[in-house]
N, C-alpha and C positions, 0 to 999 in steps of 0.2 A: 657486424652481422645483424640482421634484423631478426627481431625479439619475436617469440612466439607468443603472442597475445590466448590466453586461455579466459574461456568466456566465464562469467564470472557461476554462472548455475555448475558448470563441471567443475571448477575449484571447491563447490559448497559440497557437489559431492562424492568429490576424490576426500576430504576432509570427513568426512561423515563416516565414508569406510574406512578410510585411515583409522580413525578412531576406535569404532568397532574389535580392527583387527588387535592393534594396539593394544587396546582394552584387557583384552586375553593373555597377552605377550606380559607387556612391561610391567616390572616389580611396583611397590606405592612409593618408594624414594621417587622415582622417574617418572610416575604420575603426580604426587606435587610440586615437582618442578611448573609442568601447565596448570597445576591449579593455583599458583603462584601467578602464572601469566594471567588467570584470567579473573584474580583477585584485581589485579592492576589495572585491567582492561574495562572490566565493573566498574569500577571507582571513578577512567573516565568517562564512561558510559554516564556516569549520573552527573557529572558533571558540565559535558555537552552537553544534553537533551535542552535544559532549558535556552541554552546559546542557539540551538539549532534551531528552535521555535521559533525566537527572538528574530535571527537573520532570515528566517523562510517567510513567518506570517507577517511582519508587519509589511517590508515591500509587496509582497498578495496584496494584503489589502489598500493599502497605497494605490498600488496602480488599476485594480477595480474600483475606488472611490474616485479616481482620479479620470477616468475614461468617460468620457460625455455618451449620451444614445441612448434611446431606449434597446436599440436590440441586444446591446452588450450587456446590462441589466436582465432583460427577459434568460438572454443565451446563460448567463451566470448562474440565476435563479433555478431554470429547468435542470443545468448541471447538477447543481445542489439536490435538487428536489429529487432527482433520479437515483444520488449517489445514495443519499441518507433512504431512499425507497430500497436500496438492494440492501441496506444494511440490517435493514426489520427485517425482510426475507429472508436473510440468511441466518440472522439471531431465532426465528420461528423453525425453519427448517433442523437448525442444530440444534435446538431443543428438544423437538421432538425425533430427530432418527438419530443423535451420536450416544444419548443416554443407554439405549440399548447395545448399541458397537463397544462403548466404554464398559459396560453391566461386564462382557464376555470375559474379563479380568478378572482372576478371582483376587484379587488387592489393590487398592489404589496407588498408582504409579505417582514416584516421587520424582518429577521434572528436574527439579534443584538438589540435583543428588551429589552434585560438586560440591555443594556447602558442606557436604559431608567429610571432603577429605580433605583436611587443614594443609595453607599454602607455605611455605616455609619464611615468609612475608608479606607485610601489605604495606598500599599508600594510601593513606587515602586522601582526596581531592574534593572536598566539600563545595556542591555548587553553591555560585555564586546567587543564584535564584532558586524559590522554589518552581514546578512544573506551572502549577495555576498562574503564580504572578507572572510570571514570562509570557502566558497567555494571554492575562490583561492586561498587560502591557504594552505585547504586541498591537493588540487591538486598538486602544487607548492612540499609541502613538502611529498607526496606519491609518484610523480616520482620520485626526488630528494636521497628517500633511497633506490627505489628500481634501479636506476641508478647506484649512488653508494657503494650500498651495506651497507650502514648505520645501523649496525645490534640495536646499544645502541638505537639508535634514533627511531628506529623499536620498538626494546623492550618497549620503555616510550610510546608510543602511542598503542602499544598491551595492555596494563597497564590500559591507560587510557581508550581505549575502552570498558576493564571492567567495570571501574567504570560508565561511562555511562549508559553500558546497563545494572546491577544494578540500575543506579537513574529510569532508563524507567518501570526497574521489581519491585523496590520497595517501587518508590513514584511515580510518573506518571502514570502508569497503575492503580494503589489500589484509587489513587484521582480522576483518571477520572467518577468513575460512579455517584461523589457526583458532580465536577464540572458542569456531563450533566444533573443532577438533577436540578441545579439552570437555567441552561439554560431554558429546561425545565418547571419549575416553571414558572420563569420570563415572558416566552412566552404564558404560560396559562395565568396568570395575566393580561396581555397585550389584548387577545383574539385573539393570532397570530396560535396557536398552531395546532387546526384542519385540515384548510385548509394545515400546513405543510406536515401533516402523511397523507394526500389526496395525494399530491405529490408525496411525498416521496414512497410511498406503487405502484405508476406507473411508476416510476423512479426505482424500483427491478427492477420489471416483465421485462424490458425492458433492464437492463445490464445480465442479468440471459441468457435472448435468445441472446446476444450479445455474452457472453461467449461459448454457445453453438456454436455459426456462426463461432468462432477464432479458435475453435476447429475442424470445420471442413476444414474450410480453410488450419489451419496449415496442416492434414494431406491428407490434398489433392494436397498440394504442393508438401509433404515428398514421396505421389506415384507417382505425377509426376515425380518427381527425380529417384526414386528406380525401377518403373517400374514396380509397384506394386497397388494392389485394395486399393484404402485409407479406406474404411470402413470397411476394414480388420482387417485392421491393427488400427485404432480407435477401434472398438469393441474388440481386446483383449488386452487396456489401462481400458478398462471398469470398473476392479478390483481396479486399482490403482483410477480412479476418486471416484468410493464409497469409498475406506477408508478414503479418503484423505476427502469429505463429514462428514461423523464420525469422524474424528481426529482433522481437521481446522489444523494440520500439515503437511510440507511438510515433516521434517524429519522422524516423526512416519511413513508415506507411504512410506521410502527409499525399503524398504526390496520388499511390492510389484513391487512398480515401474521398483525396475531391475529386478523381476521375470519374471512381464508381457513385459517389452524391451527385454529382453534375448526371450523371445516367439516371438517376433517380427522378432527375427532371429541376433538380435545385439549378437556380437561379449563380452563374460565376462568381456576383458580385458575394452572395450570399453563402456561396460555399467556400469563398477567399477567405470570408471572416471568420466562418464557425469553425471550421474546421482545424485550422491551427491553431484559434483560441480552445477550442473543446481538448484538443491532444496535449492540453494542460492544464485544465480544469476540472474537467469529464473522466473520476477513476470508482466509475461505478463495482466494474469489476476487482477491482484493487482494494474497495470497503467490505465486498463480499466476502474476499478473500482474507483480509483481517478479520473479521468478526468472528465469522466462521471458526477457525484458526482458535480467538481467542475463546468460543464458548467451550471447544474441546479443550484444552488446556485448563478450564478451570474445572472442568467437570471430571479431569482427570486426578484433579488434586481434591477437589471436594470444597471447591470456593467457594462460599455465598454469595448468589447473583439473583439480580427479577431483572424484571424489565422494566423498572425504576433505572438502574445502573447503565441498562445497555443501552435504555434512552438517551440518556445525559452520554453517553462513552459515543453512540454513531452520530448523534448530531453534532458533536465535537469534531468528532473523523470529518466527517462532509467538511467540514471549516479546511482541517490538515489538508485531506487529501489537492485541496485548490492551493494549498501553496507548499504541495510537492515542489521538488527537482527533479530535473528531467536528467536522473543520472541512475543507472541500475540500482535497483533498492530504495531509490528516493521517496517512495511511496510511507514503504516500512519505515523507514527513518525518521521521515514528518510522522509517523503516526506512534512513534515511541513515546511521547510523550505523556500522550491520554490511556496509553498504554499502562504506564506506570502510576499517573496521578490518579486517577479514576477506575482503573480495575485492579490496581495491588500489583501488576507484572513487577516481580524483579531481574535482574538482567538477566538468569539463566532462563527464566519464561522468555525473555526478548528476543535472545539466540534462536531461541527455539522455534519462536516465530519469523524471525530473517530467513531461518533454513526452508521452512516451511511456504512461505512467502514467495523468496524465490525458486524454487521447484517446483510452482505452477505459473510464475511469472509471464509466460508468454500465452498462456491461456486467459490469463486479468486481461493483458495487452491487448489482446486480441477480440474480448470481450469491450476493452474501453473504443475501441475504433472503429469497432461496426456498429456500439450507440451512437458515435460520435453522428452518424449518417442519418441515425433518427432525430436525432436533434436538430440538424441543419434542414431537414424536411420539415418539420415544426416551427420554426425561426422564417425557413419561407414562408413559409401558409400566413404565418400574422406580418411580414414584412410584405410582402405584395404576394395577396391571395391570389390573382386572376395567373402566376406562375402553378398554382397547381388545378389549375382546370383543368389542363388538358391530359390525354392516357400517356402513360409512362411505357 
């Protein structure tokens, strides 16, 4: 019989109400049962993270150090520069509008309300690394081969990268919707849980039109440059942001994305390159959406943050988000790390953010794939100007 594939956002939140309901229902024997599972689940959690780093960042930088051209540099860089740009905007944005959404509370909501209700056992799994070293390591050893040319050393960490993003596709992803279940749970039990999805459901509405604002931003830069109508040229990305809505992939929208760039007036040669490489480097909307994310979350618990912390935390993400996996969640996942090392998240914040995360998932998507057209219209302009001379 062939298997009913359930997409991984309705698992998060069939899991979410599950929980909820649950919450009300079952006695606290039967609730530490899952807070037993997700004392276990924790424990691995801290103990990948710096593995995941290790396998994701160093082949990134490997095969960027490794890649000859300027346009592939230029294409990198604008990546970057656009990712870590949505991440200040969204760190400004949620400064100034979720303090008052949060204010509507009269108590500060406790996230990690699980820790509260002792698990009838633990393991614990002490990583091998800490967060930071696994990140200068990464580093370290990705310039290093693509420096010099270290093809074995290449190949063991292409290797390894597999194995990784396998553990993310075959145990971390499939464990997450029962992990958010406990959290979940816990947090009914507690009586923390309403006032969250109060939140949290104003905290969409408000990265949703932020995505929109980057978007037009972005292409209003891109005519600045071109010398061109930006709304032009956004409205015939239009295609590519609906599929990429229906798909939550960037890769499944490759095909429109260079249709609708190629309409834009980009050059084949030029929108061969960017475009596939963008729908892997380019997760503007994917940093928004953590940031964001993360500022409510701390401002929920009454974390100390400036924008000291959130500097160092997005320009670290910009690094993460380029050596995603192109697997559901892969975004969130690469970006656990800085999550943990640099803003204090412990795994019940991390949960919180996966849920979070992917429940606007294809609105990020959709958001990364109609910059991806700005960009490839930018990458033309300095690879052969006299392609945007002419009207679009």
């Amino acid at each position: 019989m062939t298997r009913i594939k359930i997409p991984l956002l309705l698992r998060i939140i069939i899991a979410i109400t599950l929980g909820i309901l649950a919450g009300n229902i079952l006695p606290l024997p039967a609730v530490r049962i899952f807070a037993t599972f997700n004392s276990i689940f924790s424990s691995f959690l801290s103990f990948i993270i710096p593995l995941i780093i290790l396998g994701l960042v160093t082949p990134a930088i490997a095969d960027i150090g490794k890649g000859v051209g300027r346009l592939l540099l230029i294409t990198v860089l604008i990546a970057y520069l656009d990712t870590i740009f949505s991440g200040f905007l969204s760190y400004f944005v949620g400064t100034s509008f979720f303090p008052g959404l949060i204010a509507t509370t009269s108590q500060t909501i406790d996230v990690t309300a699980a820790e509260e209700i002792p698990p009838y056992f633990t393991i614990k799994i002490p990583p091998m690394l800490d967060v930071m070293t696994s990140l200068v390591f990464s580093f370290m050893l990705g310039l290093g081969i693509a420096a010099f040319g270290k093809e074995r050393l290449k190949d063991l960490f292409d290797e390894f990268k597999v194995i990784i993003v396998k553990t993310i596709e075959k145990v971390i992803i499939p464990l997450l919707p029962l992990f958010i279940f406990g959290i979940f749970l816990s947090m009914t039990f507690n009586g923390q849980v309403i006032r969250i999805l109060n939140i949290f459901i104003s905290i969409i509405i408000i990265i949703f039109a932020l995505h929109i604002l980057l978007l037009f931003f972005q292409y209003c830069v891109t005519g600045l440059i071109l010398g061109h109508n930006p709304l032009k040229l956004l409205y015939n990305m239009l295609p590519a942001y609906f599929t990429a809505l229906g798909t939550s992939s960037s890769a499944a929208t490759i095909p429109v994305t260079l249709q609708q760039t190629k309409k834009n007036g980009v050059s084949d040669g030029i929108a061969g390159f960017v475009v596939p490489l963008c729908a892997t480097i380019h997760l503007s909307g994917s940093a928004m959406k953590i940031t964001a994310c993360a500022v409510a979350l701390m401002l929920m618990q009454q974390m100390p943050f400036g924008i000291g912390m959130f500097s160092e935390f997005i320009l670290m993400l910009g690094i993460m988000m380029v050596a995603a996996p192109g697997v559901p969640g892969g975004a969130i996942m690469a970006a656990l790390g800085v999550l943990s090392s640099i803003l204090g998240f412990d795994q019940e914040q991390q949960a919180l953010m996966i849920a979070l995360y992917i429940a606007m998932d294809s609105f990020g998507t959709a958001c990364n794939v109609t910059g991806d057209g700005a960009i490839a219209l930018i990458v033309n302009k300095i690879a052969k100007p006299d392609n945007c001379n002419r009207d679009n």
